[in-house]
C-alpha positions in Angstrom: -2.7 31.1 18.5 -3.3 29.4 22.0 -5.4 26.7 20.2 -3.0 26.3 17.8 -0.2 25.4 20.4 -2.6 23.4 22.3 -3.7 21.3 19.6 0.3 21.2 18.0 1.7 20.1 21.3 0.2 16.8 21.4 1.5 16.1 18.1 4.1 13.2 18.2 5.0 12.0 14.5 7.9 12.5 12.2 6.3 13.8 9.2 4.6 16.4 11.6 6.7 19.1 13.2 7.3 18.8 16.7 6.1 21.7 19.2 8.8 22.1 22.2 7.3 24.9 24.1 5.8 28.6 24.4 5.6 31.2 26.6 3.4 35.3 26.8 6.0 38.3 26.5 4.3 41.1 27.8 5.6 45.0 27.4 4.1 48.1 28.6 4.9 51.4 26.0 4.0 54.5 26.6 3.4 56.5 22.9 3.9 60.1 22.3 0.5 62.0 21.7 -0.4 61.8 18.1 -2.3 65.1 16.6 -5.3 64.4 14.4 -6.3 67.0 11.8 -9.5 67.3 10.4 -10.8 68.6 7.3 -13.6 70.3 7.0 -15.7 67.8 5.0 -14.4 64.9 7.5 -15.9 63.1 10.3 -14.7 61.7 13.2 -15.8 58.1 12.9 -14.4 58.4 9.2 -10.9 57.9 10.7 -9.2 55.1 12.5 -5.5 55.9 14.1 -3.1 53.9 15.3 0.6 52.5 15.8 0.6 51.2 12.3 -1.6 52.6 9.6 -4.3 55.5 8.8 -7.2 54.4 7.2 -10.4 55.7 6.1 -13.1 53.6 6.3 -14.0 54.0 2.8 -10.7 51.6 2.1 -11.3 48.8 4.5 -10.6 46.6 1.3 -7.2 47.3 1.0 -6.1 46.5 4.6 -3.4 44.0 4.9 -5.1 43.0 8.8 -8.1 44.1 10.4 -8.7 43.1 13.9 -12.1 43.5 15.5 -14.1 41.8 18.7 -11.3 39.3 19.0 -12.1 38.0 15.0 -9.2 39.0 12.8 -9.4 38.1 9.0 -6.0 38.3 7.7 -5.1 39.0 4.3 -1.9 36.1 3.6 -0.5 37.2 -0.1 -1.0 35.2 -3.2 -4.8 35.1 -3.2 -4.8 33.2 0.8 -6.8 34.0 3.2 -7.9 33.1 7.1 -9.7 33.8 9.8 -9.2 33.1 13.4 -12.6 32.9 14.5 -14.1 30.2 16.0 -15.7 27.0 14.2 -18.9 28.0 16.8 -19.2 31.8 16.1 -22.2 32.6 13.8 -22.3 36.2 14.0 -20.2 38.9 13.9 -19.7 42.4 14.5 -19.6 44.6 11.5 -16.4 46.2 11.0 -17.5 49.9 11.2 -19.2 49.4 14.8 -15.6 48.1 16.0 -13.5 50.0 14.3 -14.9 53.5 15.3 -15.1 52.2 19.3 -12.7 54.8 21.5 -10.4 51.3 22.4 -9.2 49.4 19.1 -7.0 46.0 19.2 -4.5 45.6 16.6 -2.4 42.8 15.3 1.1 42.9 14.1 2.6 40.1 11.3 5.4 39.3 11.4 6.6 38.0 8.1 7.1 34.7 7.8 10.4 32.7 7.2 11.8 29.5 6.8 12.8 29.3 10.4 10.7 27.2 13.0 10.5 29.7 15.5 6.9 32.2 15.0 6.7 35.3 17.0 3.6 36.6 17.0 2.6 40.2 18.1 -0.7 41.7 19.4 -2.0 43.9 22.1 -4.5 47.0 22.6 -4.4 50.6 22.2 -6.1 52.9 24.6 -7.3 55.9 22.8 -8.6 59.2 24.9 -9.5 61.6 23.1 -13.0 64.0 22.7 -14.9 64.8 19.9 -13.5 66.5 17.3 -14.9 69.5 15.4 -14.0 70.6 11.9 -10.4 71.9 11.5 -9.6 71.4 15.1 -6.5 70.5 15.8 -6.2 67.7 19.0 -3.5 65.4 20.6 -4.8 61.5 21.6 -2.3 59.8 23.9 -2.0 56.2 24.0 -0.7 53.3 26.3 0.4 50.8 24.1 0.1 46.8 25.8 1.6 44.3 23.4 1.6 40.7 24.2 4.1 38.4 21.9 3.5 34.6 21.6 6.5 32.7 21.4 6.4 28.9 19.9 9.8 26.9 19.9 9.5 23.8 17.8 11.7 21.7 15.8 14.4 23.4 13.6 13.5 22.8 9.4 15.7 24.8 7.2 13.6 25.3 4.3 10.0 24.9 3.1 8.3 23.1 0.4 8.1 26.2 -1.6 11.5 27.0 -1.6 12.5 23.8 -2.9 9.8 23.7 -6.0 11.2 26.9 -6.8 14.7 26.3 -6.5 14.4 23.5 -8.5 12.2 24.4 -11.0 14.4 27.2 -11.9 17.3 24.5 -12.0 15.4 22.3 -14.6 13.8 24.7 -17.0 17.4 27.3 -16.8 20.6 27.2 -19.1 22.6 24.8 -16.4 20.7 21.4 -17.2 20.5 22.5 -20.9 24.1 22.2 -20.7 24.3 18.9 -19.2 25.0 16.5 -21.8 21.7 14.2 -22.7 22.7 11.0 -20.0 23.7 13.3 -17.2 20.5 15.3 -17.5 17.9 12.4 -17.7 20.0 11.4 -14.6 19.7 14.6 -12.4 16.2 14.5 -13.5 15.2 11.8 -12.6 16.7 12.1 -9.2 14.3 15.0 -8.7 11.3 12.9 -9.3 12.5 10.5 -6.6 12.7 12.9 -4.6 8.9 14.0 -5.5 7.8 10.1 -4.5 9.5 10.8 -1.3 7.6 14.2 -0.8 4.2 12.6 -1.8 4.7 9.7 0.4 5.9 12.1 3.9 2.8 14.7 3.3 0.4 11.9 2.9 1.9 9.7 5.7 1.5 13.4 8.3 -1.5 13.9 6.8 -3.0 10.3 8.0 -2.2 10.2 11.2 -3.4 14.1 12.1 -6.6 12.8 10.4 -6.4 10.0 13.0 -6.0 12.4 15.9 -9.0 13.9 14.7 -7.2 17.0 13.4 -8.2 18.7 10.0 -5.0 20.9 9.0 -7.1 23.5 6.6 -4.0 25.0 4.8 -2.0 21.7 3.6 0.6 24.3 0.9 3.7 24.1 -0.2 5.0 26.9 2.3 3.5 24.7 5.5 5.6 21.8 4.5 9.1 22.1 5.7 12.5 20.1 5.5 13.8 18.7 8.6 17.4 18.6 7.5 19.0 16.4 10.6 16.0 13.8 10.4 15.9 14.0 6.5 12.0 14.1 6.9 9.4 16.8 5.4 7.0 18.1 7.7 3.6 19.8 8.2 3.2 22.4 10.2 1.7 25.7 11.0 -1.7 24.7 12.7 -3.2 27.9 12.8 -6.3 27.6 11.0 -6.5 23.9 12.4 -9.6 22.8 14.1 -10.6 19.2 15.9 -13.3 16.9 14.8 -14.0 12.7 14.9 -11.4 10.8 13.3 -12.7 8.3 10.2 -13.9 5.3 11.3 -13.3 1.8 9.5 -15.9 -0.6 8.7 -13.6 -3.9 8.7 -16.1 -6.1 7.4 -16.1 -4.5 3.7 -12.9 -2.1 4.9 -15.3 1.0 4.3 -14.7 4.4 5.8 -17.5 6.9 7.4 -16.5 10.6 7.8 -18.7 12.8 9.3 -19.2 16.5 8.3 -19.2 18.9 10.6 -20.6 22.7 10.8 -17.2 24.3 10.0 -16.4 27.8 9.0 -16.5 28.3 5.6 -13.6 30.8 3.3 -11.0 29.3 5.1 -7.2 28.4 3.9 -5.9 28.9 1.2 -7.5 30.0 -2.1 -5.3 28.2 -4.5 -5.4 25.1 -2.8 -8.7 24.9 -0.7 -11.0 22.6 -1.5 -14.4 23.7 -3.0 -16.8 22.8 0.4 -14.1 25.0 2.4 -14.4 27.7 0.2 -18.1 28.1 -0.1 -19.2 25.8 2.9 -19.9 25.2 6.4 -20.0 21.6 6.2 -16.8 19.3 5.4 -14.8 17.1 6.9 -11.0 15.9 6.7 -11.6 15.2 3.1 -10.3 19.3 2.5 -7.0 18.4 3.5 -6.9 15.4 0.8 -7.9 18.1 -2.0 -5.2 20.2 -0.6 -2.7 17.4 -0.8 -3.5 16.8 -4.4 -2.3 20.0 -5.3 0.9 20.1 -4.1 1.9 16.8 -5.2 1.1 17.5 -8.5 3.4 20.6 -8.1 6.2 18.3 -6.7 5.5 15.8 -10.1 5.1 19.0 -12.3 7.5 21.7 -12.8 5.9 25.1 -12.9 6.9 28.6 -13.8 6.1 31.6 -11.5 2.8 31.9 -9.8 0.8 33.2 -12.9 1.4 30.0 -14.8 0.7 27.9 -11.4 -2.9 29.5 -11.2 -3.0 28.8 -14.9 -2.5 25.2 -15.0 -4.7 24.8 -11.4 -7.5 26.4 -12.9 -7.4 24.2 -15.7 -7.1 21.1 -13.1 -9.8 22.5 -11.3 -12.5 22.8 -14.3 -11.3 19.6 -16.1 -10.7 17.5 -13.0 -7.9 16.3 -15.2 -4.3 16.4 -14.6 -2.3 18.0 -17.9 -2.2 15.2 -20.9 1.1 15.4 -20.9 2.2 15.0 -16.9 1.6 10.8 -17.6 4.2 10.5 -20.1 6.9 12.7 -18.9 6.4 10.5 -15.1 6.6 7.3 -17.1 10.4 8.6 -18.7 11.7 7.9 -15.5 9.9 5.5 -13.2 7.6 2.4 -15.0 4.5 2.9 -17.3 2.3 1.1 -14.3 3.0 3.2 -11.5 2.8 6.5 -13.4 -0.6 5.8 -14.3 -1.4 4.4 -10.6 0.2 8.2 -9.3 -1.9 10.0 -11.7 -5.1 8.4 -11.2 -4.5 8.7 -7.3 -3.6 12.2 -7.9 -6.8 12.7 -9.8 -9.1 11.1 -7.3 -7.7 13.5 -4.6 -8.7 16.9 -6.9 -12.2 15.4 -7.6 -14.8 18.1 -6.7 -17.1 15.5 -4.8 -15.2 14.6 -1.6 -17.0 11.1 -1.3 -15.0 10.1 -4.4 -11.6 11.3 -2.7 -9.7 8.5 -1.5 -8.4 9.0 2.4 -5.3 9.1 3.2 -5.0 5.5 4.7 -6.1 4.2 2.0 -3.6 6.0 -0.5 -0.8 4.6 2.0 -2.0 1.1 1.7 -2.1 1.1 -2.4 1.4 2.2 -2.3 1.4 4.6 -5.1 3.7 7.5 -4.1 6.2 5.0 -2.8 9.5 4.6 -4.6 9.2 0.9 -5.3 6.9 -1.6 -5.1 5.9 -2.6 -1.6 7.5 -6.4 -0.6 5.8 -9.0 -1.5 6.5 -11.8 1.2 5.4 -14.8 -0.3 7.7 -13.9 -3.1 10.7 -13.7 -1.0 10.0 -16.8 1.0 9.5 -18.7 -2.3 12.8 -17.4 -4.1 14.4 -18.1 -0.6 12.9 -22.0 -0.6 14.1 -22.2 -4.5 17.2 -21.6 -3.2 17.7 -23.3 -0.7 16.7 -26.0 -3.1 19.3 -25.6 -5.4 22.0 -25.7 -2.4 20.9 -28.6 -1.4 21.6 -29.8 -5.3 24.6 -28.7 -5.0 25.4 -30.2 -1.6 24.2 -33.4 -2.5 26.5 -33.4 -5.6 29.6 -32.4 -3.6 29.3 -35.4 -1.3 28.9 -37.4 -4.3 32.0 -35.9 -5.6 33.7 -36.4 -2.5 32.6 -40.0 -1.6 34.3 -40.5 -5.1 37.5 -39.5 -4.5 37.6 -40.6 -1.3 37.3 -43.9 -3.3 39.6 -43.6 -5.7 42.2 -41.9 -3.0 41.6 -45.8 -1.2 42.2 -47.5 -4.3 45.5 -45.4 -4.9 46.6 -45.9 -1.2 46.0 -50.2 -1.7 47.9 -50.3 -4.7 50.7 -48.1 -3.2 50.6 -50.8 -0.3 50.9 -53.7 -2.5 53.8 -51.9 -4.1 55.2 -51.4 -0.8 54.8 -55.1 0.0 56.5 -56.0 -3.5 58.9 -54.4 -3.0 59.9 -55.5 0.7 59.7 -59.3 -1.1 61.8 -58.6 -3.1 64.1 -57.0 -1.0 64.0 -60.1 1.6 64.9 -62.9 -1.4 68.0 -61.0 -2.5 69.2 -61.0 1.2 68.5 -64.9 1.6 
């Protein structure tokens, strides 16, 4: 967790979440003895005791967190996983020499929310206690120690998750079907806007980290939150994130080199890590593009609950194929062109081999996810010129216009002079 705010600190983008401080809480608890019974066919390094759960070691497999040596592998819901242990660490110790030790750490979760405040709780139990004999009974006493890390950072009130689902229920319940045919093409069509907007802040986070030489590891849904007073979504939760070089850029043919690096392997996310992360200790930044992939598709793709998601990633995943039919639903409500250039781009990210995944830059600079086309300045200046064109046209012709009747208002003013003069002859011969 101390890498985690180290690394998030220096972290200065809008599509990333800001870190504003953290600070060590550290409490003292004394625990009332706890009395261990025996059975007769037990043993004493069959049994593990503490705060939180009983255990035999016969069940290791169901344990929501095990913590040994420092390396805890944590059991995340939903078929996720991670591990805290270092990129560097080859070896470990096996879980029954830790577990049985007379001093045993723990780790409480706590669960996780949409807020952007993470408190999280660990410490170490001291255990006295002597051997135990068969249907003995004996009190251990314990000083409990428990440290809680406390991260402030930047105030999202909601995650990426809780949008997809919100809204997914909204399209595919009874409301919309009620909506007559104009007014739900309309509201639908706003939420696919709104999924060019996501595409276009994950990738745009996910770029510069990759420039800071950061590889995120568990780019989901749930690590994507709303920042409601910058009207931004942003990546966080840098737990499982871990440093290597950034890509560098060949200018000459504008190619990119990405190193690999000796990375621990099984960690993230099942759903959404990429293959090499899942069954490999070399990768690079490339994971987080795979990652990416996914959850844009979701944010193009209404799905049900998380039996049909696995279904239709699964499929995605054997294929390398997005559904046949995600194309022509995009293209209902943006143009043909650009729903093929977001599908293709989308498809490219999923591919199995990562050196046929495009990186992020260069998904920015095609453009795909954004809303409209980018500007085209020649264009502009052109229309601008043809304009200015015109009004000159239409300059010229008013001074034409003008020079006209400023002859014809002459002519009108000589003849009323002559009048004038007439007139006064006139006048003057009557008189004489």
């Amino acid at each position: 967790m101390r890498k985690e705010v180290t690394l998030a600190s220096a972290f200065t983008h809008p599509n990333v979440v800001k870190y504003i401080t953290s600070w060590v809480d550290t409490e003292e608890i004394e625990k009332k003895p706890d009395i261990v019974e025996l059975s007769s066919d037990s043993k004493e390094e069959d049994v593990f005791t503490d705060r939180f759960q009983q255990v035999s070691m016969r069940s290791l497999n169901h344990l929501d967190v095990v913590m040994n040596s420092g390396n805890a592998i944590e059991w995340g819901g939903e078929d996720s996983w991670a591990s805290t242990m270092s990129d560097d660490d080859e070896e470990e110790d096996s879980p029954e020499e830790n577990l049985i030790n007379s001093a045993s750490p723990y780790v409480e979760c706590i669960p996780d929310s949409e807020n952007s405040a993470q408190l999280v709780q660990f410490g170490y139990n001291s255990m006295r206690s002597s051997r135990l004999s068969s249907g003995i009974h004996r009190t251990t006493s314990e000083i409990e120690v428990r440290y809680t890390l406390c991260i402030q950072m930047e105030f999202c009130t909601l995650s990426l998750r809780r949008y997809l689902v919100d809204r997914n229920q909204y399209i595919t319940g009874n409301y919309i079907a009620s909506l007559s045919d104009e007014e739900a093409h309309q509201k639908t069509e706003a939420y696919v806007m709104e999924s060019f907007e996501i595409a276009t802040h994950i990738i745009q986070g996910i770029e510069y980290l990759h420039q800071k030489g950061c590889i995120h590891r568990d780019i989901k849904p749930e690590n994507i939150l709303w920042n409601d007073s910058r009207k931004l979504w942003q990546i966080c939760d840098f737990g499982l994130a871990t440093q290597s070089d950034p890509p560098k850029v060949d200018h000459s043919d504008m190619t990119v080199a990405i190193p690999n690096r000796a990375l621990s392997s099984g960690i993230g996310t099942l759903q959404y890590a990429a293959p090499e992360q899942r069954y490999k200790k070399d990768y690079n930044c490339l994971v987080d593009i795979y990652s990416a992939g996914f959850v844009i598709f979701e944010a193009f793709y209404p799905l049900g609950e998380l039996g049909d998601r696995i279904r239709h990633f699964e499929l995605i995943r054997k294929k390398e194929k997005l559904p046949l039919d995600f194309q022509p639903h995009l293209a209902v409500y943006c143009e043909k062109e650009k729903a093929s250039r977001v599908t293709e781009t989308i498809e490219a990210m999923i591919n199995y081999d990562p050196l046929l995944r495009p990186t992020a830059q260069r998904i920015l600079l095609e453009n795909c996810f954004r809303q409209s086309d980018p500007i085209d300045f020649q264009k502009l200046l052109n229309e601008r010129n043809a304009l200015i064109s015109e009004l000159d046209k239409e300059n010229q012709l008013l001074k034409e216009q003008l020079a006209v009747k400023e002859r014809e208002n002459a002519q009108q003013l000589a003849d009323k002079d002559a009048e004038i003069a007439r007139l006064r002859a006139l006048l003057h011969g009557s008189e004489v």
